[in-house]
ROBA-778806 format. One record per atom (N, C-alpha, C): y, x negated, z; residue in one letter. Coordinates in steps of 0.02 Angstrom, whole numbers, padded with zeros to 5 digits, always signed. Last residue first. Layout:
YXZA/...
//
This chain:
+01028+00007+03876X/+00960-00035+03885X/+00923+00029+03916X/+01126+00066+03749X/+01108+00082+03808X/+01031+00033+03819X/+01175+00088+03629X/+01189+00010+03649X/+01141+00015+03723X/+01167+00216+03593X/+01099+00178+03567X/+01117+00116+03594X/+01259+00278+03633X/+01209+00274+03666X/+01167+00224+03663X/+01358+00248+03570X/+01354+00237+03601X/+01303+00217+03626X/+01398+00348+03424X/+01324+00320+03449X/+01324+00277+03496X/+01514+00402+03459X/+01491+00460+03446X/+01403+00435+03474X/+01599+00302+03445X/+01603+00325+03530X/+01544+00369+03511X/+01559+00269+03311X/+01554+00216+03375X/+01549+00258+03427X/+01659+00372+03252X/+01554+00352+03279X/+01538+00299+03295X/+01760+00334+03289X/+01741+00390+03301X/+01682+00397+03300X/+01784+00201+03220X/+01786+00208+03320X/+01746+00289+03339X/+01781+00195+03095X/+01745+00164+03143X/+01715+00197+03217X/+01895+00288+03085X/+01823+00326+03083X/+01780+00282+03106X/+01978+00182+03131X/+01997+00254+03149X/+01916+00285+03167X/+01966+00098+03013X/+01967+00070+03064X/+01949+00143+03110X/+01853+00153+02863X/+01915+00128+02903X/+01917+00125+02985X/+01751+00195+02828X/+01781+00183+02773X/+01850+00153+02796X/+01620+00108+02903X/+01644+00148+02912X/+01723+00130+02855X/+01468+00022+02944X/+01511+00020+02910X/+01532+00075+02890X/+01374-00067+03101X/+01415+00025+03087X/+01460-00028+03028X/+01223-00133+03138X/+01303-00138+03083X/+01285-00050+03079X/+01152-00154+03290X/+01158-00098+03241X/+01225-00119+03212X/+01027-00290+03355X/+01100-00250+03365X/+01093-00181+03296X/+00982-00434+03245X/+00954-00372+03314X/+01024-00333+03321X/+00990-00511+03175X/+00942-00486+03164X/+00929-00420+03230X/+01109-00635+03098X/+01110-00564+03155X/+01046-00525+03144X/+01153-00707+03000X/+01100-00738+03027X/+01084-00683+03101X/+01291-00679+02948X/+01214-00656+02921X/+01152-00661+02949X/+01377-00576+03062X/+01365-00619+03043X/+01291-00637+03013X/+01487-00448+03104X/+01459-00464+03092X/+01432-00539+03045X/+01588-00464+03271X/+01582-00462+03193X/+01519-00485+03170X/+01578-00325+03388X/+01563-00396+03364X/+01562-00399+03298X/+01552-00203+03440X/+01621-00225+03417X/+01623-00302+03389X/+01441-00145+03449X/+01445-00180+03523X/+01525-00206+03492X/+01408-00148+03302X/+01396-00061+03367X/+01418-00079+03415X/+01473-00239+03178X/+01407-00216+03258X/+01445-00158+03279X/+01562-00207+03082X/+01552-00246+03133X/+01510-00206+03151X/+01693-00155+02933X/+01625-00162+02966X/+01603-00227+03017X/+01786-00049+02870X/+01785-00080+02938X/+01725-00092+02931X/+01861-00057+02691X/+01805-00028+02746X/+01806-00062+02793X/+01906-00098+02559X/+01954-00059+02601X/+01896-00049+02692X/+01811-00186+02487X/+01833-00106+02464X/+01893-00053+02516X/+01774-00281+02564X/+01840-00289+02518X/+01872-00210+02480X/+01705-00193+02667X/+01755-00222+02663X/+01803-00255+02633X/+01581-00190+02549X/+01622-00145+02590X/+01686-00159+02641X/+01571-00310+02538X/+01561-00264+02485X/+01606-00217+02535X/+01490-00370+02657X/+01563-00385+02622X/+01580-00349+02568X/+01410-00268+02675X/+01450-00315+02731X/+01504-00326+02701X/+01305-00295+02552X/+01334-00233+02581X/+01384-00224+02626X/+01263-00448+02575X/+01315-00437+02523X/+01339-00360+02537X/+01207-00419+02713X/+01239-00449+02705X/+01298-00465+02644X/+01069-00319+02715X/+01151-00312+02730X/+01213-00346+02726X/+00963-00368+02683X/+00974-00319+02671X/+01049-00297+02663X/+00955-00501+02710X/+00951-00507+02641X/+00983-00425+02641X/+00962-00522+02855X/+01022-00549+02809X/+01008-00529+02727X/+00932-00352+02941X/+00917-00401+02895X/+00963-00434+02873X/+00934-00248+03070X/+00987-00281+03044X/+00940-00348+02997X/+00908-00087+03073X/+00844-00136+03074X/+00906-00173+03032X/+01022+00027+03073X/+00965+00031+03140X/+00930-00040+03132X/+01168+00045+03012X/+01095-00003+02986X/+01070-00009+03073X/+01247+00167+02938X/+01216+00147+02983X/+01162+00103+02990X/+01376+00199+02835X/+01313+00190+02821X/+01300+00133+02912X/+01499+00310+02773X/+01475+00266+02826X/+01417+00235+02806X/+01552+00416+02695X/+01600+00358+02726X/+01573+00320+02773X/+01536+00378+02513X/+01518+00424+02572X/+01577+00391+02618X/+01599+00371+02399X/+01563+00452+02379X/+01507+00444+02457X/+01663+00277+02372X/+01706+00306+02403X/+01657+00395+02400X/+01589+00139+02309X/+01644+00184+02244X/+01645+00261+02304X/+01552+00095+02431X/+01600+00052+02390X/+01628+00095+02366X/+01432+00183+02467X/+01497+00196+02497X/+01552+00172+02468X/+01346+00163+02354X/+01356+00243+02341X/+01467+00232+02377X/+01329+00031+02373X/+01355+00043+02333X/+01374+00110+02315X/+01250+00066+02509X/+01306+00008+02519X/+01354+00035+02433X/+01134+00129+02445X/+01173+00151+02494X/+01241+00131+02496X/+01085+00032+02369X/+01116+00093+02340X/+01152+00131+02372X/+01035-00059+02458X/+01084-00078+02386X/+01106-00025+02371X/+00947+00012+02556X/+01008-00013+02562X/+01078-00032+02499X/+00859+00130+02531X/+00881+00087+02480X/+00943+00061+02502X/+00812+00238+02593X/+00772+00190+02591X/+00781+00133+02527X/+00909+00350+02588X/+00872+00337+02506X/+00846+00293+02523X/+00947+00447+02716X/+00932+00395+02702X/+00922+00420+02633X/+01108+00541+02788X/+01031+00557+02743X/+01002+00486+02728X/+01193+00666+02862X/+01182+00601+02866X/+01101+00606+02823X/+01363+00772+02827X/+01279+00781+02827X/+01282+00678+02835X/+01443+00798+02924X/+01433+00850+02869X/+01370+00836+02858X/+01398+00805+03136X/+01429+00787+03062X/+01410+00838+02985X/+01323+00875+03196X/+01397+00877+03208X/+01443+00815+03140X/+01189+00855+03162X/+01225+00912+03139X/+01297+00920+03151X/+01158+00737+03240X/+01169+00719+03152X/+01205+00784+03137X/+01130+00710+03359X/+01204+00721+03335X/+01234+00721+03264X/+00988+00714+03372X/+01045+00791+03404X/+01112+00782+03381X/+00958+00595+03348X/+00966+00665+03281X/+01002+00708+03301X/+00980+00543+03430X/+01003+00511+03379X/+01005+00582+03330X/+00886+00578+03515X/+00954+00591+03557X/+00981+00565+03473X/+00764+00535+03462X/+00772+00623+03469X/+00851+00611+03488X/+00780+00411+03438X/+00787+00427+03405X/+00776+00536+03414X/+00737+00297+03539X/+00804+00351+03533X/+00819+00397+03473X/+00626+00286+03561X/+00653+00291+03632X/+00726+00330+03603X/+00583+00207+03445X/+00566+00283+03435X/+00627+00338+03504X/+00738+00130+03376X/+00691+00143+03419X/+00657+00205+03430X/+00774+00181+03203X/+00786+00185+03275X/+00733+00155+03319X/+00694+00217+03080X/+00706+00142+03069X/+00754+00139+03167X/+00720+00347+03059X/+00654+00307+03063X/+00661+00258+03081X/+00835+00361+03038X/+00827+00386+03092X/+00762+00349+03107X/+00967+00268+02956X/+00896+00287+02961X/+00866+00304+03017X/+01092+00363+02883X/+01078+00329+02932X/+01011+00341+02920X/+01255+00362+02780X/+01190+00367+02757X/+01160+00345+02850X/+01358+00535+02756X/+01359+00443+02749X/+01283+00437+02781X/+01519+00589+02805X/+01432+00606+02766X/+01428+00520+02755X/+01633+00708+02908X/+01617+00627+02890X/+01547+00641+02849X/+01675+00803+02951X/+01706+00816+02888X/+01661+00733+02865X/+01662+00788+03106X/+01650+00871+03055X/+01637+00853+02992X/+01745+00671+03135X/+01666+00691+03138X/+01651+00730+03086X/+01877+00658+03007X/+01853+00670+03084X/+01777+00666+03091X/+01873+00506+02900X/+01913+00579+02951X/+01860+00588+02991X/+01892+00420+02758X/+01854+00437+02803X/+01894+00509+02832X/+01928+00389+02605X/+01982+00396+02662X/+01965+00416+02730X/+01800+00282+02548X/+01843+00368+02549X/+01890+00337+02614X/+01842+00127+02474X/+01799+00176+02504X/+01847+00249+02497X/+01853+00076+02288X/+01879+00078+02343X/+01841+00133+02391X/+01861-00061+02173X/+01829-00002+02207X/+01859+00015+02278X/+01894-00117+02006X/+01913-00115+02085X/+01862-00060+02112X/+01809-00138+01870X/+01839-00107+01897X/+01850-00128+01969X/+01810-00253+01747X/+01797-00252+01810X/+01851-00196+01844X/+01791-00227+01586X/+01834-00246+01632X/+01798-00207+01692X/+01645-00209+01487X/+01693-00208+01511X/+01746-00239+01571X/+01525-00279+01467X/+01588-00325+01435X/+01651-00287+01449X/+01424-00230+01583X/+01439-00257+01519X/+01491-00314+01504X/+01515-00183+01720X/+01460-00152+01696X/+01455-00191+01615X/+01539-00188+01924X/+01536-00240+01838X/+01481-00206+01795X/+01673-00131+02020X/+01630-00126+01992X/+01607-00187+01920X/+01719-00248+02164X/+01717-00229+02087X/+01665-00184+02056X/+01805-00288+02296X/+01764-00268+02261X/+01772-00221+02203X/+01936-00446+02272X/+01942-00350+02278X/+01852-00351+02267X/+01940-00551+02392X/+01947-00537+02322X/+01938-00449+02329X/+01931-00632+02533X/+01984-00630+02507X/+01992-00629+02438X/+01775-00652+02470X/+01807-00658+02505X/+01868-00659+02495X/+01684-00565+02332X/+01709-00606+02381X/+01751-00629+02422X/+01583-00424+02262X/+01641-00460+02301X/+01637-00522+02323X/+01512-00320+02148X/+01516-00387+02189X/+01571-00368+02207X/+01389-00200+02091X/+01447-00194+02119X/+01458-00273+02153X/+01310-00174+01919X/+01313-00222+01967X/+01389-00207+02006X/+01198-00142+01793X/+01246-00144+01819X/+01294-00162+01886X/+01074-00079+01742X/+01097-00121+01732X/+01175-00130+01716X/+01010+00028+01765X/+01052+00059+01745X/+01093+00009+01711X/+00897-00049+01860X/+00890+00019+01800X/+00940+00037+01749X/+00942-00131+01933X/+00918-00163+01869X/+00913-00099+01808X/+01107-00162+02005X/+01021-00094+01985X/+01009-00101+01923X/+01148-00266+02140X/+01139-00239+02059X/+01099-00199+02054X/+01255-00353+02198X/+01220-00276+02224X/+01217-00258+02144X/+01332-00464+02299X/+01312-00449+02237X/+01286-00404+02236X/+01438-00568+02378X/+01407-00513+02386X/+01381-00481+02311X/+01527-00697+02466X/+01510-00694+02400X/+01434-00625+02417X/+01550-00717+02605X/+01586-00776+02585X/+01596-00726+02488X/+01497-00727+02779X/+01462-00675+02693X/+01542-00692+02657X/+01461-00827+02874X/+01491-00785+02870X/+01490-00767+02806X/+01343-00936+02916X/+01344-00884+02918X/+01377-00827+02907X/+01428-01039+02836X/+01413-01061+02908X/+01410-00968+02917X/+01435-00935+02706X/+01467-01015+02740X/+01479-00993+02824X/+01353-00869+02587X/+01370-00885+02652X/+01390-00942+02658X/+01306-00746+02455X/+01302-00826+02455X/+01344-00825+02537X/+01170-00644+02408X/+01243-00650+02434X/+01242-00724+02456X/+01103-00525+02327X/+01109-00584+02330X/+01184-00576+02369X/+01004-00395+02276X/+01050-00406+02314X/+01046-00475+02335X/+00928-00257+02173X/+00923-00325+02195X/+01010-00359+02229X/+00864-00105+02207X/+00909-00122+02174X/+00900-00220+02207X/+00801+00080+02167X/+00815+00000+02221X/+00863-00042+02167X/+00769+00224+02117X/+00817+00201+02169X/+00784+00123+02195X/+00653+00256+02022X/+00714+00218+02016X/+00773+00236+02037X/+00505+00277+02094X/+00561+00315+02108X/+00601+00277+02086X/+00383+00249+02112X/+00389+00263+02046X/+00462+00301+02051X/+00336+00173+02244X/+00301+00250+02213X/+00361+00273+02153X/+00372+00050+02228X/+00315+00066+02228X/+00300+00114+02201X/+00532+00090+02241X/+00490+00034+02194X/+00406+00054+02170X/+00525+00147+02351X/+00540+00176+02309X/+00515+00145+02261X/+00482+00027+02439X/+00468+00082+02445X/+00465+00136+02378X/+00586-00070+02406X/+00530-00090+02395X/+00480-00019+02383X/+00747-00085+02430X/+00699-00001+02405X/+00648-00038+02381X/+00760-00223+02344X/+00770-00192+02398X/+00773-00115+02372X/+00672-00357+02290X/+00695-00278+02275X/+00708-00221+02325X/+00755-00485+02343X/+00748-00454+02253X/+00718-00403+02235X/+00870-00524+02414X/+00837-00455+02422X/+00818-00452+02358X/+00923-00667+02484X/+00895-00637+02428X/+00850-00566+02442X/+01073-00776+02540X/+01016-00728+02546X/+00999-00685+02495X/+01127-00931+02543X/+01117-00874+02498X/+01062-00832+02530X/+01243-01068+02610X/+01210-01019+02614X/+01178-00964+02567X/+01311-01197+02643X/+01321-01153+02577X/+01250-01118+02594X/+01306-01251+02775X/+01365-01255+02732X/+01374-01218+02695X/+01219-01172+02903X/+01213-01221+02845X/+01276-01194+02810X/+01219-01122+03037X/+01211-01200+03021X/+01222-01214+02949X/+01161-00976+03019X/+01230-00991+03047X/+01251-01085+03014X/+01060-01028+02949X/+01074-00984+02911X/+01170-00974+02932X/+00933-01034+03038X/+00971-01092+03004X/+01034-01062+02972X/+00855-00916+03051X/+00894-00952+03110X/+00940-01006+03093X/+00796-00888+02968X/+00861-00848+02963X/+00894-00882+02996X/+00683-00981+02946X/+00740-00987+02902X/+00800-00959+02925X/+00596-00942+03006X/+00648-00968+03075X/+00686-01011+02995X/+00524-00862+02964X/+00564-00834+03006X/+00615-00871+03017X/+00411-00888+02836X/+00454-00939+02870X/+00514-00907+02889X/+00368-00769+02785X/+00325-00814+02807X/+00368-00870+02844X/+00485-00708+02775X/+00436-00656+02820X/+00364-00724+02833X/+00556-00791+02682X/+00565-00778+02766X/+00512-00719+02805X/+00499-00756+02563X/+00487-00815+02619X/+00493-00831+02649X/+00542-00614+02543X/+00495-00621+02561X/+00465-00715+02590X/+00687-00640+02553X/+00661-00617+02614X/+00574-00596+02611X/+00759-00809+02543X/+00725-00728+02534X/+00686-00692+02548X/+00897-00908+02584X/+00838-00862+02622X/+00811-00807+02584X/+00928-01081+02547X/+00904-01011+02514X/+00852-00972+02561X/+01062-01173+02577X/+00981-01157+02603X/+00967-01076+02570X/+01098-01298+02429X/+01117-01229+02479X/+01039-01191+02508X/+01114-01425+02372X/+01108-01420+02445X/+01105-01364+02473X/+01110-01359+02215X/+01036-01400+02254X/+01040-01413+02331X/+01159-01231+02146X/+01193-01260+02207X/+01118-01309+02233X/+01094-01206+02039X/+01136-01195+02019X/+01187-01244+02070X/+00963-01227+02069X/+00974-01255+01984X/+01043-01264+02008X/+00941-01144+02144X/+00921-01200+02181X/+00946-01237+02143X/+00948-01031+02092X/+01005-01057+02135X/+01002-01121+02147X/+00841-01007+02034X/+00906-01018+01994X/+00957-01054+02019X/+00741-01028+02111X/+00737-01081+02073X/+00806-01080+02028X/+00775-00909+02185X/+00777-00947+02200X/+00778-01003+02156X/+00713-00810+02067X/+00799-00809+02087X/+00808-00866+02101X/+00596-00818+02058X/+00629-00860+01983X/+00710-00861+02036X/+00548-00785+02189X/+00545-00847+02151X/+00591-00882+02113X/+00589-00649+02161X/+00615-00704+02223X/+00599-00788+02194X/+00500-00596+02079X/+00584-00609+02076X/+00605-00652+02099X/+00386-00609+02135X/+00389-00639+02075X/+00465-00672+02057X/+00397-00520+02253X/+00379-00586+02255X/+00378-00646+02182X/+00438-00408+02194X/+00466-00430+02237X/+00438-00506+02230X/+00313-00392+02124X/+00379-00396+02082X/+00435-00430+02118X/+00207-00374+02163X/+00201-00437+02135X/+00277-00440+02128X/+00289-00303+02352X/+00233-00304+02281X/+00236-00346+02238X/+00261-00232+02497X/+00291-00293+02475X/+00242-00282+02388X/+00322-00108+02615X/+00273-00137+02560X/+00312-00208+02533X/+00313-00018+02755X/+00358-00084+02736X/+00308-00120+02695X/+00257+00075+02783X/+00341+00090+02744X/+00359+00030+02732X/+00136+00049+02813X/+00131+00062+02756X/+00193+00107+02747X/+00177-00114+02918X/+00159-00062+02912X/+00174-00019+02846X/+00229-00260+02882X/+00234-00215+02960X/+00201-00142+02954X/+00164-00265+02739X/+00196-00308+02790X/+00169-00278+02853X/+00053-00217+02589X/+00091-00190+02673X/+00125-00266+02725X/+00047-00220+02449X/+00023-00243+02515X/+00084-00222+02548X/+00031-00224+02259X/+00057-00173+02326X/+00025-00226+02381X/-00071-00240+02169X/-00024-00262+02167X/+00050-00248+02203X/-00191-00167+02174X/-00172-00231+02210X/-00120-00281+02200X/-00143-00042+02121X/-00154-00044+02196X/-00160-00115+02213X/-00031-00101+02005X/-00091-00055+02011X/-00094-00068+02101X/+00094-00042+01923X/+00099-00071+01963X/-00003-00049+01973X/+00204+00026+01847X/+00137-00004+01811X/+00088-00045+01857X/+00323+00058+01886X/+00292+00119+01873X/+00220+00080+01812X/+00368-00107+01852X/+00403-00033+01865X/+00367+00019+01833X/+00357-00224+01778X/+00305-00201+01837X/+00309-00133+01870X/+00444-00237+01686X/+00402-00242+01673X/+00345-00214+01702X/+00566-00249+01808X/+00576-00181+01766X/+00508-00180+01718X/+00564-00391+01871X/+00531-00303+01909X/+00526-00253+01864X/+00548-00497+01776X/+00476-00473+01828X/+00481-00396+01857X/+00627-00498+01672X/+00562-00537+01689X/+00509-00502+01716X/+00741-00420+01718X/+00708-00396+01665X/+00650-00425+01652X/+00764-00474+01827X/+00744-00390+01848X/+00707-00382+01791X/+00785-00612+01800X/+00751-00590+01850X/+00721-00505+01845X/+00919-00568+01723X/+00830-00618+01677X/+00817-00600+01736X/+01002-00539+01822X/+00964-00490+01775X/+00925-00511+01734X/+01001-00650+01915X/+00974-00592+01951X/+00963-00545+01873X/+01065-00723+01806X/+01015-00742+01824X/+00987-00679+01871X/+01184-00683+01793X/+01148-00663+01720X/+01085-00699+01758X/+01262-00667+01908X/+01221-00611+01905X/+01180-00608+01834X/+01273-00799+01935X/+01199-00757+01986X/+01216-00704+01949X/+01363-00819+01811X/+01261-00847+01820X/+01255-00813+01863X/+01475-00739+01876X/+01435-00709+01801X/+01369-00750+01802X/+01504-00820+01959X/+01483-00769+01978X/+01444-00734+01924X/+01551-00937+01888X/+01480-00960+01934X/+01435-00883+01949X/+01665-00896+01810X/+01585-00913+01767X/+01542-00939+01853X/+01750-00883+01916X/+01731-00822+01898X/+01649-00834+01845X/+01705-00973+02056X/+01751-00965+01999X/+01706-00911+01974X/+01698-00925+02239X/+01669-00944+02176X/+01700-00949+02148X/+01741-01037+02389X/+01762-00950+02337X/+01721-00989+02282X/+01749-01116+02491X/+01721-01074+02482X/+01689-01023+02413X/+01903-01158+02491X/+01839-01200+02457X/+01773-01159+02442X/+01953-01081+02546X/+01954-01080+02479X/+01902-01096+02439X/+01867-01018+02675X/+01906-01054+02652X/+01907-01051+02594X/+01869-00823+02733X/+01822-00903+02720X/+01856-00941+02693X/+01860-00705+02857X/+01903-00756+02804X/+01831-00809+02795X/+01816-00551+02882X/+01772-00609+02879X/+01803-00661+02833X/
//
C-alpha cells in the first residue's frame, strides 16, 4: 500500500496522536473502566455490539485533537459513523483521512476484562498511509507508516521494530478468526476447518489481535465484519511488520471497504494457503 512522501508523518506529529489518544484513555476510558453502571452501556446491533460513555466520550476529545491538529482532514469514528454511515463512503475521496476506534473490545470493556485497546489511523485517498494501536492498560502502543518499519513504542524507550512469524503449513499455522462474526449460512463449513489448523481463537479485540500478530506470536488474523476504524491501522501494521494483507477475493485492501473478508497472513505463501483453505466463504 505505497503512499507519497508527502503523505508521511514527522516523527513529533506521530508522538501528538499518540500523547493525545493517551490524555484520551486516561480522561475518559481508564476512569470509566470496571465503574461503569447499567446506563452507561447501550446496545447498537445487538447485545455483542455495546457502545458505552467511554467510547463515546473518547471519540470526542480524539476527534477535536485531530481536528486541532490537521483542520481539512475528514475524521471517521466509529461511533459517529454509526450515526452518519455515509462518512465511510467519503473516506476513498478525501486527501487526509483518519479513522477512530476509541475502544475497540467494547465488549470486553464493558464486562471488566482488560483486553481493548484504542486505534487511530490516518489515510490518503483511502489507502492506510499512518497506523496506531495502543492499550491504554499497559500504556503502550504498536505504530507504522508507510514505507517505515512497525514499531513497538513503550515510554522513553527506543522504538523497537517488529516483525511477524515466519508462517508455514496449515498444521502448524494459529492465529485469530471470528466465527460469530461469519454469515450464520457459513459458519458450520467454517469451523469444520478450524481443527486442521493448530489452533484459531477470537479476544473480541481487534487491537490486540492485530498487535499479538505484529510482535510474531500468531500468523493470521481473519476479519469476517470489515470496519475502517477496526482494521485499518491493523492493515498497515502488519505489513510493515513483514505480513501479506488483502481481501479474500485478492484485492487490496482499502479503508473505505466494508464488505468482503481481510485475510492477514505472516507472508505471501501462507496467504495463499488459507486463502485456498477459505474459499468457500467467497461463494454466493
Amino acid at each position: 500500500m505505497p503512499a507519497p512522501l508527502s503523505s508521511r508523518m514527522t516523527r513529533a506529529q506521530k508522538v501528538q496522536v499518540l500523547n493525545l489518544v493517551r490524555r484520551a484513555a486516561r480522561a475518559e476510558i481508564l476512569p470509566r473502566f470496571r465503574s461503569l453502571s447499567a446506563a452507561d452501556i447501550a446496545q447498537k446491533t445487538g447485545p455483542q455490539d455495546l457502545v458505552t460513555e467511554a467510547d463515546r466520550a473518547a471519540e470526542r476529545m480524539i476527534t477535536r485533537g485531530l481536528q486541532a491538529l490537521w483542520p481539512d482532514a475528514l475524521i471517521v469514528g466509529e461511533e459517529e459513523a454509526s450515526s452518519r454511515p455515509e462518512l465511510v463512503s467519503r473516506i476513498g475521496d478525501a486527501e487526509t483521512g483518519f479513522t477512530i476506534d476509541p475502544v475497540d473490545g467494547t465488549w470486553n470493556f464493558a464486562n471488566g476484562l482488560p483486553l481493548f485497546g484504542v486505534m487511530v489511523a490516518m489515510t490518503r485517498y483511502g489507502v492506510p498511509v499512518f497506523g496506531l494501536i495502543y492499550d491504554p492498560v499497559i500504556d503502550d502502543c504498536i505504530w507504522a507508516e508507510a514505507g517505515g518499519a512497525a514499531e513497538f513504542v513503550k515510554g522513553q524507550r527506543r522504538p523497537k521494530p517488529l516483525s511477524v512469524s515466519a508462517g508455514g503449513q496449515i498444521a502448524d499455522l494459529s492465529g485469530f478468526a471470528g466465527l460469530y462474526l461469519l454469515p450464520q449460512d457459513k459458519q458450520e463449513r467454517f469451523a469444520a476447518t478450524l481443527p486442521r489448523l493448530s489452533r484459531a481463537v477470537s479476544m473480541r479485540c481487534a487491537a490486540h489481535e492485530f498487535r499479538t500478530m505484529a510482535q510474531g506470536g500468531v500468523d493470521f488474523v481473519l476479519a469476517a465484519k470489515v470496519t475502517p476504524w477496526d482494521h485499518t491501522p491493523g492493515a498497515l501494521i502488519i505489513e510493515r511488520a513483514g505480513g501479506h494483507v488483502a481481501m479474500l477475493d485478492g484485492t487490496d485492501y482499502r479503508a473505505g471497504r466494508t464488505d468482503g473478508y481481510l485475510l492477514a497472513a505472516a507472508d505471501r505463501p501462507t496467504w495463499n494457503r488459507l486463502r485456498d483453505l477459505w474459499s468457500f466463504l467467497l461463494e454466493s
